[in-house]
LUMDREN-148747 format. One line per field, with one value per residue: residue in three letters; x, y, z of N, C-alpha, C in turn. Coordinates in pm, 1 decimal. Each point is the difference from the previous one (the first is absolute). Example, Ala and Ser with C-alpha at 12.3 -4.5 7.8 and 13.67 -1.06 7.14 Angstrom:
2
residuo = c(ALA / SER)
nxx = c(1319.0 / -35.0)
nyy = c(-569.0 / 105.0)
nzz = c(780.0 / -72.0)
caxx = c(-89.0 / 82.0)
cayy = c(119.0 / 119.0)
cazz = c(0.0 / 6.0)
cxx = c(90.0 / -77.0)
cyy = c(120.0 / 109.0)
czz = c(0.0 / 73.0)
// end
This chain:
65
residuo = c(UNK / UNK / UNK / UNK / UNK / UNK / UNK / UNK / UNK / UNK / UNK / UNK / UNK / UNK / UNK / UNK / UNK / UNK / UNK / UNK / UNK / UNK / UNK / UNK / UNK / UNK / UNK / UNK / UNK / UNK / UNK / UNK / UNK / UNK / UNK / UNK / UNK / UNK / UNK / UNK / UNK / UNK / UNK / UNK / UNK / UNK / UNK / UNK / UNK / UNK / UNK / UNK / UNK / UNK / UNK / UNK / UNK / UNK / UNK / UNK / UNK / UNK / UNK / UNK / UNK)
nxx = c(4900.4 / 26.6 / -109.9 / 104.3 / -10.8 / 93.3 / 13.8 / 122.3 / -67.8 / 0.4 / -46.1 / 13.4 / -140.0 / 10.7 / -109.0 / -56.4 / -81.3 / -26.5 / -75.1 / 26.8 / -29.0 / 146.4 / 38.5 / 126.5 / -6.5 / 116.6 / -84.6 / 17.5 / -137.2 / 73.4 / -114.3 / -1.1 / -89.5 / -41.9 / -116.7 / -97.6 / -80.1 / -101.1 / -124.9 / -35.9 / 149.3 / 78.2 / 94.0 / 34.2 / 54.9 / 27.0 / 49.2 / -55.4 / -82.3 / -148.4 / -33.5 / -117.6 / -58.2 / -91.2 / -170.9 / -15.2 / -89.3 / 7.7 / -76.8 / -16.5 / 94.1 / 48.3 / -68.3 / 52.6 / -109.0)
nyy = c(-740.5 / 137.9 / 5.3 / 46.6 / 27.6 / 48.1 / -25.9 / 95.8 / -33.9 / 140.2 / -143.9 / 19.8 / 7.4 / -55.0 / 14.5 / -102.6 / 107.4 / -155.6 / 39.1 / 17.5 / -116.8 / 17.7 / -3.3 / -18.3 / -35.0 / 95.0 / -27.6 / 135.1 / 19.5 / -76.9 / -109.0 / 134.2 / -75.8 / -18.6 / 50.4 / -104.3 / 95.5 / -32.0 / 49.9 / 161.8 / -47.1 / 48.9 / 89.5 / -38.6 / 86.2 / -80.1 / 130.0 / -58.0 / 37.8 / 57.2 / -115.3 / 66.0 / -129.5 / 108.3 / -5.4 / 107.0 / -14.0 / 68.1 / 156.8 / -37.8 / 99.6 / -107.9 / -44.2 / 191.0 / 49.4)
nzz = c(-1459.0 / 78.6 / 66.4 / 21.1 / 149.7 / -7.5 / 131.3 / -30.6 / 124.3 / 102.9 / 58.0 / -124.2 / 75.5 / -43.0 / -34.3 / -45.5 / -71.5 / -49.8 / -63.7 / -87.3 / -58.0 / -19.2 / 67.3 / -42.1 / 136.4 / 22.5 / 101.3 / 26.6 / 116.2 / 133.4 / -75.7 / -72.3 / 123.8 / -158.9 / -35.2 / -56.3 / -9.3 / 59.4 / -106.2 / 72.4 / -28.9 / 133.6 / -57.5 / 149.0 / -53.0 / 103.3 / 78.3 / 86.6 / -56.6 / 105.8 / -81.6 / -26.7 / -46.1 / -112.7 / 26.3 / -56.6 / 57.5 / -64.6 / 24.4 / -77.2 / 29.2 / -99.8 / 29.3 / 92.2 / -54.3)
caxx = c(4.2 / -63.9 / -35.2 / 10.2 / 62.9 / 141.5 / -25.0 / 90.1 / -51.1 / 114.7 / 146.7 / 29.8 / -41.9 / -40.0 / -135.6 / -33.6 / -139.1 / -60.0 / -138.1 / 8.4 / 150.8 / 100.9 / 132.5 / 84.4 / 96.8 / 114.8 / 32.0 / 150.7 / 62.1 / -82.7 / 47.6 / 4.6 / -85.4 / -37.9 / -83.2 / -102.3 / -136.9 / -128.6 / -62.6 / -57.6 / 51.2 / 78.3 / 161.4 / 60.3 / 126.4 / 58.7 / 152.5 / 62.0 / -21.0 / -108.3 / -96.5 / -138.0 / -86.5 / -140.9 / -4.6 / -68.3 / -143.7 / -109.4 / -74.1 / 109.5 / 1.7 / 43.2 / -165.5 / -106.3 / -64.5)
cayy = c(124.9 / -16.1 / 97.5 / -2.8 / 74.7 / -5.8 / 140.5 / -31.5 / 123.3 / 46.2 / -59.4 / -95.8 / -170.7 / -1.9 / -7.4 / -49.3 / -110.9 / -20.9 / 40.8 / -115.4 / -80.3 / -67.4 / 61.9 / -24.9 / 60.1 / -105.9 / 137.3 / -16.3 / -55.1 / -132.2 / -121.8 / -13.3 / -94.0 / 71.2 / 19.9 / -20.2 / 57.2 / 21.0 / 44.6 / -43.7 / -37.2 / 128.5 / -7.1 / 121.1 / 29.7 / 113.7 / 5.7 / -120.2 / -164.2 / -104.2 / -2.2 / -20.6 / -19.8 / -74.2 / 13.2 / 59.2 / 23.7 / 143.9 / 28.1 / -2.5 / 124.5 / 39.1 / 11.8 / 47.6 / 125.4)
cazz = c(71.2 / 150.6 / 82.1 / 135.7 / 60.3 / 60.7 / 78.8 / 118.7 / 97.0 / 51.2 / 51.0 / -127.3 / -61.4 / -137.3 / -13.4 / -157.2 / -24.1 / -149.0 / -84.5 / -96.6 / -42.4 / 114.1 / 60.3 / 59.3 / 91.5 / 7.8 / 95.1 / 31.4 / 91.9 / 26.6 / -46.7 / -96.8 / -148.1 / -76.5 / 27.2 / -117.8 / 42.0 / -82.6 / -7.0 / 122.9 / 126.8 / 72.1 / 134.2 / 37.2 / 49.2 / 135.6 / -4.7 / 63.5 / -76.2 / 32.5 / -96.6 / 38.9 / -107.8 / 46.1 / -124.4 / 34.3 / -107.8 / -30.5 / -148.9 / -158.6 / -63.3 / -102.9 / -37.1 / 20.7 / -69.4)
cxx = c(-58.5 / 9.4 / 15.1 / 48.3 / 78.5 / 45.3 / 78.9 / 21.5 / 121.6 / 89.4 / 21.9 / -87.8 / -50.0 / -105.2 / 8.7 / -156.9 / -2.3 / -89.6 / -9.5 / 119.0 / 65.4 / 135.0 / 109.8 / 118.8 / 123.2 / 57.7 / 206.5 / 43.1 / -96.6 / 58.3 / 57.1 / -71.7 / -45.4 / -178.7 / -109.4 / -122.9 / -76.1 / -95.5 / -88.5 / 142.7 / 38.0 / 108.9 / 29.8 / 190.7 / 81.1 / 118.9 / 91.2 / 28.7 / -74.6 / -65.4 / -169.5 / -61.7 / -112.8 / -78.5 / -132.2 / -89.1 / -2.6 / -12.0 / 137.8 / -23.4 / -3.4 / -145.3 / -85.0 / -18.8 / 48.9)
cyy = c(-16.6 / 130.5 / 30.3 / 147.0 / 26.2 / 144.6 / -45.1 / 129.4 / 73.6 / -87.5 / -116.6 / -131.2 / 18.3 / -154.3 / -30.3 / -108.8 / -1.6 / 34.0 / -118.2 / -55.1 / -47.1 / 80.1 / -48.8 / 104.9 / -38.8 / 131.5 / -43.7 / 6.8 / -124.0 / -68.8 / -11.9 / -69.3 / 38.7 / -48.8 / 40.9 / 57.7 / -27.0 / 76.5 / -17.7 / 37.6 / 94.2 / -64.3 / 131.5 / -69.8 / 100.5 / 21.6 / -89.2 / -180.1 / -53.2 / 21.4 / -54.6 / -19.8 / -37.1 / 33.7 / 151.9 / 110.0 / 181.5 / 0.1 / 15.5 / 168.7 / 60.6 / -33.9 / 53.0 / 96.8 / 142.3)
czz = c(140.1 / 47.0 / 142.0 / 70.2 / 102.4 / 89.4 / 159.9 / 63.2 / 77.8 / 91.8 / -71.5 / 8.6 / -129.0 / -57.0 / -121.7 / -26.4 / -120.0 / -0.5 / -98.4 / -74.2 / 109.5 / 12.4 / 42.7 / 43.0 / 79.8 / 148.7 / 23.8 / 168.7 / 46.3 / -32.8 / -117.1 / -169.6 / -77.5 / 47.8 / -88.6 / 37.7 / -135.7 / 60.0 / 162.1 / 124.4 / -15.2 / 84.7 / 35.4 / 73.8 / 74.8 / -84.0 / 64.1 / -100.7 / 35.8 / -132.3 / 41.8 / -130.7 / 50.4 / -113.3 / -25.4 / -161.7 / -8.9 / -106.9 / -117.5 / -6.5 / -112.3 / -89.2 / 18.5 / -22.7 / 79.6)
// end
């Protein structure tokens, strides 16, 4: 399993962070490459096909009181 969140804003980039586990992603513009995340990393996807990986830390939401 995995925890992640997925949030594509009003000029369609669309934003994906693992939380935990791994992810695979297969965006449909760009390069098309399919695309393995683990736990920690973040992509963002233009509407254009620029893809941005990196890797990024917060608080786990789903652990809080």
């Amino acid at each position: 399993g995995a925890r992640y969140h997925l949030r594509i804003s009003i000029n369609a980039t669309t934003t994906l962070t693992v939380h935990s586990g791994s992810v695979m992603l297969h965006p449909e513009v760009g390069n098309k490459q399919m695309l393995i995340l683990g736990s920690g990393e973040r992509v963002q996807i233009s509407t254009g096909g620029q893809i941005t990986r990196d890797f990024h830390r917060e608080e786990d939401i789903w652990d809080q009181e």
